[in-house]
C-alpha positions in Angstrom: 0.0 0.0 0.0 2.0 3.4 -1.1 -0.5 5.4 0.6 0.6 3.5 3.9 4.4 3.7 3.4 6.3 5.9 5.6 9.4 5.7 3.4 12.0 4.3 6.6 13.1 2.2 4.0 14.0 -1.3 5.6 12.6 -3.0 3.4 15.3 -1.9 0.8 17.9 -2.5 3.7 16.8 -6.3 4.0 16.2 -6.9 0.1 18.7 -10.0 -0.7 17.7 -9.2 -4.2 18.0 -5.2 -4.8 14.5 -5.2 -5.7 13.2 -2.4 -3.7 14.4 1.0 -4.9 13.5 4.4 -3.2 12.1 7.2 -5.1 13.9 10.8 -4.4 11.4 12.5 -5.3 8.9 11.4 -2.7 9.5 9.5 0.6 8.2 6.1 -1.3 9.9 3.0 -2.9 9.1 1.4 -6.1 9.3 -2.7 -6.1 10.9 -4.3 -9.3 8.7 -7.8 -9.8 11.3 -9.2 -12.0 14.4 -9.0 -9.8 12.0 -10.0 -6.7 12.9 -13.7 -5.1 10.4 -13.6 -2.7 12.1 -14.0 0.3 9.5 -12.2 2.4 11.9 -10.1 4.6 10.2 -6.8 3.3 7.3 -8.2 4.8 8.6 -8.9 8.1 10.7 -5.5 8.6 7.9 -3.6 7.6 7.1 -1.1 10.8 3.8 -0.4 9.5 2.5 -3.8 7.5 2.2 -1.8 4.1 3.7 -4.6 2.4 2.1 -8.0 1.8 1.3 -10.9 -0.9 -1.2 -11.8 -3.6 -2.3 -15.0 -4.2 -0.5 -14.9 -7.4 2.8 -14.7 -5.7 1.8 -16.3 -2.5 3.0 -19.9 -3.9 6.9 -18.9 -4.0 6.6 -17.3 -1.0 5.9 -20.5 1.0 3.4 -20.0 4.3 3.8 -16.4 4.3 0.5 -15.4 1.4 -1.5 -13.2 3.2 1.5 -10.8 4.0 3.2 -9.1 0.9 2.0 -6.9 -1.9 3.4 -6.5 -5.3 2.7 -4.4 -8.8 0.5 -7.2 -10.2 -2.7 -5.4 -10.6 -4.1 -8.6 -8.2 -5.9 -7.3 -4.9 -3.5 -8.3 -2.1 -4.8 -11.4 -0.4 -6.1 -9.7 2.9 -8.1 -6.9 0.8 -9.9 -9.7 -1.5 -10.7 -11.2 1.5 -12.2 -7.7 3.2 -9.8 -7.6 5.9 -6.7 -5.3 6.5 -3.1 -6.6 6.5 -2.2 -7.5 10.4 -0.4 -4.5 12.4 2.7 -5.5 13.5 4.1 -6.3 16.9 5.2 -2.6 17.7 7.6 -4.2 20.0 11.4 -2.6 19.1 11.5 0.5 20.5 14.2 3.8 21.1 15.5 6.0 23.4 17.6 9.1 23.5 20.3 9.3 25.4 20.2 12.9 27.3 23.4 12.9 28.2 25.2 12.0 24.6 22.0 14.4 22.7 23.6 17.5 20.7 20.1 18.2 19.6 21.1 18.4 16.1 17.6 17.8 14.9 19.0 15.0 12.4 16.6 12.3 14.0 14.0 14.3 14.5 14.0 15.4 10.3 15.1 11.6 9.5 11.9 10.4 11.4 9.5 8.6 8.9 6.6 9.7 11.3 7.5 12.6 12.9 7.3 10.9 16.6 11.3 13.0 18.0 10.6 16.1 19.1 12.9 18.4 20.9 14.7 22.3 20.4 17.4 22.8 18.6 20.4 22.0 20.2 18.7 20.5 23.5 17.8 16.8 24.5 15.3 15.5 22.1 12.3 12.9 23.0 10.8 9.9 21.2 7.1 9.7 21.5 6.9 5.7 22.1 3.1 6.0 20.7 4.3 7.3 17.2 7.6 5.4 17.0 7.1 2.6 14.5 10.3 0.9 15.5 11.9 1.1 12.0 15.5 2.4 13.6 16.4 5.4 11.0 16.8 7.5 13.9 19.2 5.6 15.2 21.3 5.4 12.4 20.9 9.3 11.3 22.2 10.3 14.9 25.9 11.5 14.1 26.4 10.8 18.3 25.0 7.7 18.1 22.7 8.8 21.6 20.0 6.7 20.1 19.9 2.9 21.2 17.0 0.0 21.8 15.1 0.7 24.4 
């Protein structure tokens, strides 16, 4: 789902297959079907489900169909059935260090959904309710203050 995407881009990070690309001029990625392997990883990093499977591609994708989506033109499994793809276990979550925060604002502007707040060049907070665990704030901090909770 495109709409859904939040552009952290981990699928892209976990694609065995460079089959994920990210579009520059949006905060989207575009899946190429004929380098795909079907591995499912992009389905399992996903932070916010928008990724799942058809029944056309469900098959190379062993037990796993009702969780990816691809540029087939098919309705995604879950949809054709009325239902929604499964949130995901919101279970990795991050904390900033006070102590080793510059508050550059980097994390905050890398955020995919805007949950780091904070003033310039104090302490900044993650709003656990917003974080989607996706981890781009901790690799865009420069200090490294970020870590899992």
């Amino acid at each position: 789902d495109r709409n859904a995407c939040i552009g952290c881009k981990m699928c892209i990070r976990v694609c065995p297959a460079n089959a994920i690309e990210s579009l520059a001029d949006e905060k989207k990625v575009m899946f190429h079907m004929d380098r795909c392997c079907f591995c499912a990883q992009c389905t399992e990093i996903c932070p916010v489900s928008c990724i799942w499977m058809t029944h056309e591609f469900a098959f190379s994708s062993y037990d796993r169909k009702a969780e990816i989506v691809t540029d087939s033109g098919s309705k995604p499994v879950s949809q054709s059935e009325g239902k929604s793809p499964k949130k995901k276990d919101q279970g990795t979550k991050y904390e900033i260090d006070p102590e080793k925060c510059i508050g550059c604002t980097k994390c905050a502007r890398t955020c995919p959904v805007q949950a780091i707040s904070g003033k310039i060049k104090e302490p900044h907070v993650i709003d656990e309710e917003k974080c989607v665990g996706c981890g781009a704030c901790s690799e865009a901090c420069p200090v490294k203050a970020i870590h899992v909770k």
